[in-house]
C-alpha positions in Angstrom: 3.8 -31.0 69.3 2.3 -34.7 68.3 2.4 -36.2 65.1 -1.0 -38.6 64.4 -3.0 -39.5 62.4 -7.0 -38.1 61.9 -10.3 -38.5 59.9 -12.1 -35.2 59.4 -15.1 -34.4 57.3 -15.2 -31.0 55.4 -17.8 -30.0 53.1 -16.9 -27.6 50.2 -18.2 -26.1 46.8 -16.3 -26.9 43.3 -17.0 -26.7 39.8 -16.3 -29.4 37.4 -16.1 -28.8 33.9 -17.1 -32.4 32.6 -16.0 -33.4 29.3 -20.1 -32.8 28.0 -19.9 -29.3 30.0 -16.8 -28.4 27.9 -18.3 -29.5 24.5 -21.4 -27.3 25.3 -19.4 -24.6 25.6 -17.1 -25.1 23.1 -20.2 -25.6 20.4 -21.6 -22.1 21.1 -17.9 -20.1 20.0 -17.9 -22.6 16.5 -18.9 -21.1 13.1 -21.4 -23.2 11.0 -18.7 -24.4 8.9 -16.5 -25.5 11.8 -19.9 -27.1 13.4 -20.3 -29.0 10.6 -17.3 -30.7 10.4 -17.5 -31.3 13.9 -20.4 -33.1 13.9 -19.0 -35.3 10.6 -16.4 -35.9 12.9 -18.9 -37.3 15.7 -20.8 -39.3 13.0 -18.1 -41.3 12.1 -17.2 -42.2 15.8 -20.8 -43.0 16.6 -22.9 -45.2 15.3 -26.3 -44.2 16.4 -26.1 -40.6 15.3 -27.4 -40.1 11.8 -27.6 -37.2 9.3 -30.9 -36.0 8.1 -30.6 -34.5 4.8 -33.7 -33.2 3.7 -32.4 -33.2 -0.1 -32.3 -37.1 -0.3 -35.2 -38.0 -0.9 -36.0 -36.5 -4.7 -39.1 -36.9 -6.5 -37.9 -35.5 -9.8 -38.4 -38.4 -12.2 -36.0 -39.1 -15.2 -38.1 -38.6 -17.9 -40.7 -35.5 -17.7 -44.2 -37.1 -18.9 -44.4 -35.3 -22.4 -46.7 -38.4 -24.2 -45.7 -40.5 -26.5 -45.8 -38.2 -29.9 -43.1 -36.0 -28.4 -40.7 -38.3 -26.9 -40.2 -42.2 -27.5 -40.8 -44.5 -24.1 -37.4 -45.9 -22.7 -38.7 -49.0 -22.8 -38.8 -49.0 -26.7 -35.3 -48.7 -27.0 -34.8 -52.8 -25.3 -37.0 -56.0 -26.0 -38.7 -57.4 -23.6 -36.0 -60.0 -22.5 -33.8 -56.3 -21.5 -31.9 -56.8 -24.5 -30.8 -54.0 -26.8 -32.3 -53.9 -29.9 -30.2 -54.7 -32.9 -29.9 -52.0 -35.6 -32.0 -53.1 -37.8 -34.7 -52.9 -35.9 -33.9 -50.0 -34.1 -33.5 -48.2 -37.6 -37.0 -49.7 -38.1 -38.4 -47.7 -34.8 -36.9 -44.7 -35.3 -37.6 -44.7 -39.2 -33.9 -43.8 -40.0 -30.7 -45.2 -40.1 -28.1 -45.2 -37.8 -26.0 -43.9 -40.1 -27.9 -40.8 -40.1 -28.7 -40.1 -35.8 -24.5 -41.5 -35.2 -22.4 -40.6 -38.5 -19.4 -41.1 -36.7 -20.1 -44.6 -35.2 -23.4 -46.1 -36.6 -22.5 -49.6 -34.5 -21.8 -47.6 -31.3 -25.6 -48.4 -29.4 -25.5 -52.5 -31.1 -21.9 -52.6 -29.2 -23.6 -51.5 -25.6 -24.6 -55.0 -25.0 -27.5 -56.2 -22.5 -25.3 -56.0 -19.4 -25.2 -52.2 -20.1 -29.0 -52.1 -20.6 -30.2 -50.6 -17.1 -27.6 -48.1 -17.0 -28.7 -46.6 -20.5 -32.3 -46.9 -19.5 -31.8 -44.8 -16.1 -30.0 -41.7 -17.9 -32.4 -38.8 -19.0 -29.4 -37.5 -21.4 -29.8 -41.1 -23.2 -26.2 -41.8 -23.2 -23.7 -43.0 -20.8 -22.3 -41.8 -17.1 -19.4 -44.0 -16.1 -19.4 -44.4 -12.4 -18.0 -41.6 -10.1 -17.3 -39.2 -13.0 -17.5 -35.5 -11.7 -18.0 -33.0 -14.5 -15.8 -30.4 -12.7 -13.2 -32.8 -13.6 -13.1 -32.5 -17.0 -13.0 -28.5 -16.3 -9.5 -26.7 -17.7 -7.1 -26.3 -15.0 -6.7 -22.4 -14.0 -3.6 -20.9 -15.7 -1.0 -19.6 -13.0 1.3 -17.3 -13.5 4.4 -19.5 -13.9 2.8 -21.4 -16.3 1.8 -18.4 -18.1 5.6 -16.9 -18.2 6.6 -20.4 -18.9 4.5 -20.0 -22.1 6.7 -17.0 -22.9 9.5 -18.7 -22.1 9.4 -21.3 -24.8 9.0 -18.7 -27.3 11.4 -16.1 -26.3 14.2 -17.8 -25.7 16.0 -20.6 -28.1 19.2 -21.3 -26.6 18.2 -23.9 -23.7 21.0 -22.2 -21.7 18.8 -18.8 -22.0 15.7 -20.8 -21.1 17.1 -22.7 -18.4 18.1 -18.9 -16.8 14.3 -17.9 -17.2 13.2 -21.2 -15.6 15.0 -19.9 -12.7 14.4 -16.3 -12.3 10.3 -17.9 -12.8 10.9 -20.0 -9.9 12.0 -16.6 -8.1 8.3 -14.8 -8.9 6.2 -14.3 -5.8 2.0 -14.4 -6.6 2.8 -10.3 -6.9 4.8 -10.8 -9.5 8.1 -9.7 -8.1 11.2 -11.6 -8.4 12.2 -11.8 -4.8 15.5 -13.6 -5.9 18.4 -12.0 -6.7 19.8 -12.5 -10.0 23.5 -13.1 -8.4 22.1 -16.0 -6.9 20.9 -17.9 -10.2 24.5 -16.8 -11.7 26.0 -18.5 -8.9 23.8 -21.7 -8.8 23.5 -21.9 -12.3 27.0 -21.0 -12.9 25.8 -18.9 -16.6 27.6 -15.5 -17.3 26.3 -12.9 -15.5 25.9 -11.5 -18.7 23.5 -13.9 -19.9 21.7 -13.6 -16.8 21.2 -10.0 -17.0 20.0 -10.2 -20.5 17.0 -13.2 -19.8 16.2 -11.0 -17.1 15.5 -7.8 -19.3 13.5 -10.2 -21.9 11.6 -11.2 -18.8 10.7 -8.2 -18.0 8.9 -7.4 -21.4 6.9 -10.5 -20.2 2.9 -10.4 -20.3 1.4 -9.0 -17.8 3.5 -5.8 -17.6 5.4 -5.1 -14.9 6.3 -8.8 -13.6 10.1 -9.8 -12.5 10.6 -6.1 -11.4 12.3 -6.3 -8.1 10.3 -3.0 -6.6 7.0 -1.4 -6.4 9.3 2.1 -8.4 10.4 -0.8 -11.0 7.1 -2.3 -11.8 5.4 1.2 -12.3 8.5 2.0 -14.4 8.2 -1.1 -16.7 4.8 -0.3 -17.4 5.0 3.3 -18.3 7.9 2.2 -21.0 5.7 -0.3 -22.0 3.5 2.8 -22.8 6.3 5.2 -24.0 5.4 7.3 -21.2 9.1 7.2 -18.9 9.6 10.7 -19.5 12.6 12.0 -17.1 9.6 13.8 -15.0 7.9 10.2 -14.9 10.8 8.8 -13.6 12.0 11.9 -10.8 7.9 11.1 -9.1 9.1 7.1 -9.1 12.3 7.6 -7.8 10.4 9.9 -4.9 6.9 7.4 -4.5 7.5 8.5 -0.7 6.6 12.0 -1.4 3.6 11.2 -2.9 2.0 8.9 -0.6 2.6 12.0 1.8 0.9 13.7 -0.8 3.5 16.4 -0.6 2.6 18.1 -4.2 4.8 21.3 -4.1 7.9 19.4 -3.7 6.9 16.9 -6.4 6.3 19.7 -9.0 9.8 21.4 -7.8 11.7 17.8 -8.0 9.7 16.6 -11.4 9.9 20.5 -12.6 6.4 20.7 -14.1 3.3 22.6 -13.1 -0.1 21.8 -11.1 -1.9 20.1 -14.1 1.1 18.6 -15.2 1.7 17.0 -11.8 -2.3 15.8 -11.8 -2.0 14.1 -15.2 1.2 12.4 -14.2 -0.4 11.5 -10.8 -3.7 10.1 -12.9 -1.7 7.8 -15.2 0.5 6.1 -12.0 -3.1 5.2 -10.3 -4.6 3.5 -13.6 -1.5 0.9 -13.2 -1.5 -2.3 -11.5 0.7 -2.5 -8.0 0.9 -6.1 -8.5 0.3 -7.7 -11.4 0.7 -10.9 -11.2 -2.7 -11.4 -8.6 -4.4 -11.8 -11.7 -3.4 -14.9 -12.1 -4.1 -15.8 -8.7 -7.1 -17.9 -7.7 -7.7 -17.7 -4.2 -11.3 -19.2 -3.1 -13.3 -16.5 -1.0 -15.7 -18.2 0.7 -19.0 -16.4 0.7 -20.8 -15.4 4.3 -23.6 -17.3 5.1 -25.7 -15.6 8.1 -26.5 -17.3 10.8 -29.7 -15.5 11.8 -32.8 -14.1 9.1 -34.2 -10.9 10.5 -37.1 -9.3 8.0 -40.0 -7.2 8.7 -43.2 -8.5 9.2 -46.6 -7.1 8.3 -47.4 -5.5 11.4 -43.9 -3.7 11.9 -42.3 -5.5 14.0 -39.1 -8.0 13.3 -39.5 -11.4 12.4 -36.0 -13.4 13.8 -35.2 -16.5 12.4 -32.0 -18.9 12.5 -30.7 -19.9 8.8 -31.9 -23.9 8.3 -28.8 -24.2 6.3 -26.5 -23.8 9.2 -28.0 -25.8 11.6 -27.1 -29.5 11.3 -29.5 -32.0 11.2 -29.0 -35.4 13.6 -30.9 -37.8 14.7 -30.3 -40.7 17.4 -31.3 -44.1 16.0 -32.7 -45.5 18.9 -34.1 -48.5 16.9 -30.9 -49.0 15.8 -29.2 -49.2 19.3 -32.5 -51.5 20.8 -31.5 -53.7 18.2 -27.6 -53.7 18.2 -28.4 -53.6 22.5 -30.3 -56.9 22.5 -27.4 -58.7 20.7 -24.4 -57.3 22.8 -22.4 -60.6 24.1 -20.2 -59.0 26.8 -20.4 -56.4 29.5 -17.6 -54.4 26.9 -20.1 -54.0 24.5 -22.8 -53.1 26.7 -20.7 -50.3 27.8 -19.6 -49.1 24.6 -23.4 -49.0 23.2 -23.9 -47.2 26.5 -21.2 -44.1 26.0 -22.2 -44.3 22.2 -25.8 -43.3 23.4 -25.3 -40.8 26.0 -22.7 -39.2 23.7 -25.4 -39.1 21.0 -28.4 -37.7 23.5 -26.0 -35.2 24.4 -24.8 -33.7 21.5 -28.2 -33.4 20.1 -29.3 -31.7 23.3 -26.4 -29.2 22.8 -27.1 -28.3 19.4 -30.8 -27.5 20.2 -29.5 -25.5 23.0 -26.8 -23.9 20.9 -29.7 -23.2 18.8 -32.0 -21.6 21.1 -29.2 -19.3 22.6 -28.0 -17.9 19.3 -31.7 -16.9 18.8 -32.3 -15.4 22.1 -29.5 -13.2 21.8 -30.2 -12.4 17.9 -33.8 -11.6 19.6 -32.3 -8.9 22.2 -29.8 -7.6 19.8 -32.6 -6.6 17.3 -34.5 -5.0 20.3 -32.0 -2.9 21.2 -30.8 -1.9 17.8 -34.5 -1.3 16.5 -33.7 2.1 15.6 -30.4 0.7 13.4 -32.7 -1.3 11.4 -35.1 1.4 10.6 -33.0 4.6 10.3 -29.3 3.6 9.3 -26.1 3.7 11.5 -26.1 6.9 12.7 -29.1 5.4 15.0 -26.9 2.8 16.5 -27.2 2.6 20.1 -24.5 2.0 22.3 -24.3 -1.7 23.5 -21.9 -4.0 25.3 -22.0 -7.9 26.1 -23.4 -7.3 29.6 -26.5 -4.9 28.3 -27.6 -8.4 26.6 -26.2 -10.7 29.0 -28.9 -9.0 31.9 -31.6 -8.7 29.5 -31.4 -12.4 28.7 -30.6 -13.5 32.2 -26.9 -15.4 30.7 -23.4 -14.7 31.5 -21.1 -12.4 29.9 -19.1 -14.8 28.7 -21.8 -17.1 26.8 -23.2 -13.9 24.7 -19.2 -13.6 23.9 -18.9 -17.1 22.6 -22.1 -16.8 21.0 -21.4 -13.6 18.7 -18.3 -14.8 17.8 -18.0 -14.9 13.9 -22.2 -15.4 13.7 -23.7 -13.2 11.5 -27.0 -11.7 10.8 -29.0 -10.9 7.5 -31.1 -7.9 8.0 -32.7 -5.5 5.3 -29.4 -3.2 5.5 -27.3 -5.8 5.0 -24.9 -8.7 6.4 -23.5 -8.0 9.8 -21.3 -9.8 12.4 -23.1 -9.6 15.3 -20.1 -8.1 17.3 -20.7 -5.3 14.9 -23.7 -4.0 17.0 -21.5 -3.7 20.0 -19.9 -0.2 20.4 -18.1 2.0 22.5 -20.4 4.8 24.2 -19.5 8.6 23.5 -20.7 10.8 26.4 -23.7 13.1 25.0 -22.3 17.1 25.4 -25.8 18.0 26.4 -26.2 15.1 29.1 -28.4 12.9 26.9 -28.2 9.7 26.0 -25.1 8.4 24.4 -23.6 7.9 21.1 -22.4 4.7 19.3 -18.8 5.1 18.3 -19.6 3.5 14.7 -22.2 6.3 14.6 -19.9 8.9 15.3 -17.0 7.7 12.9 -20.1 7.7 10.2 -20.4 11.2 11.4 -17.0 11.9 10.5 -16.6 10.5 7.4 -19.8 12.6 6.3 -17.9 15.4 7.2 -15.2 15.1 5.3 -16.5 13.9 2.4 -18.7 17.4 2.1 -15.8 19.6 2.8 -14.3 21.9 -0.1 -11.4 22.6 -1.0 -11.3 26.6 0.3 -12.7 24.7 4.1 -10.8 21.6 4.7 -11.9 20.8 8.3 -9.2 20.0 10.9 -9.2 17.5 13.4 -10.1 20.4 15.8 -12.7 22.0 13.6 -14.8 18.5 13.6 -14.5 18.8 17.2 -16.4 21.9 17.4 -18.9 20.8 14.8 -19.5 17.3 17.0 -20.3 19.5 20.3 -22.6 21.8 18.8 -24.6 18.4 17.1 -24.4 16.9 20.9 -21.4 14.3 20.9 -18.7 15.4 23.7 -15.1 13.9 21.8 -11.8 14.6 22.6 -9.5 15.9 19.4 -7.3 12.2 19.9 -10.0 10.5 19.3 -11.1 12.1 16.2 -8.0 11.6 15.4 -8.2 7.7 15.9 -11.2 7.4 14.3 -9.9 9.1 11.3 -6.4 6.9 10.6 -9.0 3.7 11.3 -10.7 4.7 8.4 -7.7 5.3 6.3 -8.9 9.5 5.8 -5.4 11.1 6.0 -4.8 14.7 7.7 -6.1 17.7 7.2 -2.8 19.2 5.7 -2.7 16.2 3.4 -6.5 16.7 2.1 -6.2 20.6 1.6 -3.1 19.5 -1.1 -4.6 17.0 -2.5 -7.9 18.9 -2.9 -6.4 22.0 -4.4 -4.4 20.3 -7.0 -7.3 18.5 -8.2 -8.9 22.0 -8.1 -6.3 23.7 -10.1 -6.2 20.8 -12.6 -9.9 21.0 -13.5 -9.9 24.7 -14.0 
């Protein structure tokens, strides 16, 4: 065997995923939120891409034209050198003295001065706006809960070694409202009498909103039914057993709390008007609201008119003057080549948001062709449909229409939907038809058991049998399934709870 050296030539086949290819890609998978801070990004590293906001340029004057008899001309307010007038004269224009229009300060418009002149004359309110003043900041803070209890706090308690214990068991609230500290540990840090702790910690507890510093969901219940005077000893056997009734197990509940059917249904009536957690009224979380991607209405002749929402598409431009001028002065070949990635990035990112564009519409298109019947009927006319039904049709890959109907959503006249949502699981026909969407089928199911009575609650088995004889072939599991996914419990469950509401209303 000889060792040397050799030049071949081979020819092969590779793809490379250029840094442009990638943000193509990556574009289609972003919601319109996440787009649009993307693109702020991109505008502040380029300077040839530009925002066009269509709201910028406003017609709407300062002054509506109302004629003279109802509303003096700015200009009568200044001479003619821009000055304001003095008050004198003013008084003299508007017939009255100043005393009367500004009782409080009468020399408050003669103080302005000239230099102040343009910014009075360019307000519609007539008065002031200092610079960069936002009216939400002048808003009242929201009230959290620690400042609320720290409200009660300064009340309840006059010894500052009392109120220095509550400070601390208030630092221990989570936004539920539960102290999730124990009470050992502020006696320890604190080094207070355990004593003292225990008895700030019971004056907490008769805190606004009732049922706050309880250490348990049993607690928090309890502290508001003695709040109402209604901890009878039965009250407190069905909170010391909360297990039970989340099972819904009613005859051992009536055996352990030793009262009868309509007892048990007026005990069980007061525990759901309480509140779980009360301190989330305090909290102010920000939802943000869903904007769709993609308008779908019906048009005159029947048919669908598809649309994508203006107000999620961003709007940029390339300044091309802008670079053939900044171009033409560029001194070194460093320049040159930074103008140069500057454009191409900018071509290329407004290419890919046109084409992100014009995807998100072609599958919005298909998706409403093959979900027609959805649109007219309701969802038990949902057709089965995976990514590579839409992916042929269109003539894309499987994995674009995946990036594409990721967290979009569309408007249509039965509501706001993810577009993932029209993509279901198919459930073999019994009758060798066509197939049924699995969102259809739980709709079925839930229709079901929302009819049944109390004498014929309908097993997992029984819904089964109903299901084959309407034409959908289901195995019992998946009934099953379909049923903890919607939260229904079983049917042992339902016949209890059903007959004790029975029994209570006759």
């Amino acid at each position: 065997m000889s060792l040397a050296a050799k030049l071949q030539l081979r020819q092969s086949q590779s793809l490379v995923m250029t840094p442009q290819l990638m943000q193509s890609i990556r574009l289609l998978q972003l919601t319109h939120l996440e787009l649009e801070r993307f693109v702020d990004e991109e505008i502040e590293r380029n300077p040839l891409l530009e925002r066009v906001d269509p709201g910028a340029e406003s017609t709407v004057e300062p002054y509506p034209e109302t004629g003279h008899d109802a509303m003096a001309s700015e200009t009568d307010w200044f001479s003619d050198e821009g000055a304001v007038l003095s008050a004198e004269a003013m008084a003299d224009k508007l017939d009255a003295s100043l005393e009367n229009i500004f009782p409080d300060d009468p020399g408050t418009v003669e103080r302005l001065g000239p230099d102040l002149s343009a910014q009075w004359k360019s307000l519609a309110g007539g008065g002031l706006a200092p610079e960069g003043l936002d009216p939400e900041d002048l808003a009242a803070a929201a009230v959290t809960l620690r400042d609320h209890v720290a409200e009660q706090i300064a009340f309840a308690f006059a010894d500052p070694a009392a109120r220095l214990v509550a400070g601390d068991l208030a630092d221990g609230l989570d936004e539920a409202g539960y102290l999730r500290t124990d009470p050992a540990e502020t006696t320890e840090r604190l080094g207070a009498d355990p004593r003292l702790v225990a008895e700030v910690l019971a004056t907490c507890r008769t805190f606004e909103p009732p049922g706050i510093f309880a250490s348990d969901l049993a607690e928090c219940l309890a502290l508001q039914l003695a709040g109402r005077n209604r901890l009878d000893p039965a009250m407190k056997a069905m909170l010391a057993n909360l297990d039970l009734l989340a099972r819904r197990d009613f005859q051992a509940l009536k055996r352990i709390c030793g009262v009868d059917e309509e007892d048990l249904v007026d005990m069980m009536n007061e525990i759901r008007a309480l509140d779980p957690r009360p301190g989330l009224a305090f909290a102010r979380g920000t939802a943000d609201a869903i904007v769709p991607d993609v308008l779908v209405r019906q048009a005159n002749d029947g048919s669908w008119a598809i649309e994508l929402n203006a107000d999620t598409l961003p709007r940029v431009l390339v300044d091309q003057a802008y670079f053939a001028r900044v171009a033409s002065q560029a001194r070194n070949q460093a320049e040159k080549d930074f103008l140069g990635e500057c454009i191409q990035n900018a071509n290329w990112l407004t290419r890919s948001l046109d084409q992100r564009a014009k995807t998100i519409l072609k599958v919005a298109t298909e998706i409403v062709r093959q979900q027609d019947a959805f649109l007219v009927h309701g969802v038990r006319h949902l057709r089965p449909l995976n990514l590579r039904n839409v992916a042929e049709a269109i003539g894309m890959h499987e994995s674009t229409v995946s990036r594409v109907t990721s967290n979009k959503y569309m408007l249509t006249p039965r509501g706001v939907f993810e577009l993932r949502y029209f993509f279901t699981a198919a459930i073999a026909s019994a009758e060798g038809g066509d197939a049924h969407s699995s969102e259809a089928v739980r709709d079925r199911i839930r229709q079901l058991i929302e009819e049944e009575k109390a004498t014929d609650v309908l097993s997992d088995d029984s819904i089964v049998e109903i299901l084959k004889k309407s034409g959908i072939d289901i195995a019992r599991r998946t009934i099953a399934k379909y049923r903890e996914s919607m939260n229904i419990p079983s049917s042992v469950q339902r016949r209890r709870e059903k007959r004790a509401l029975a029994g209570a209303a006759a």
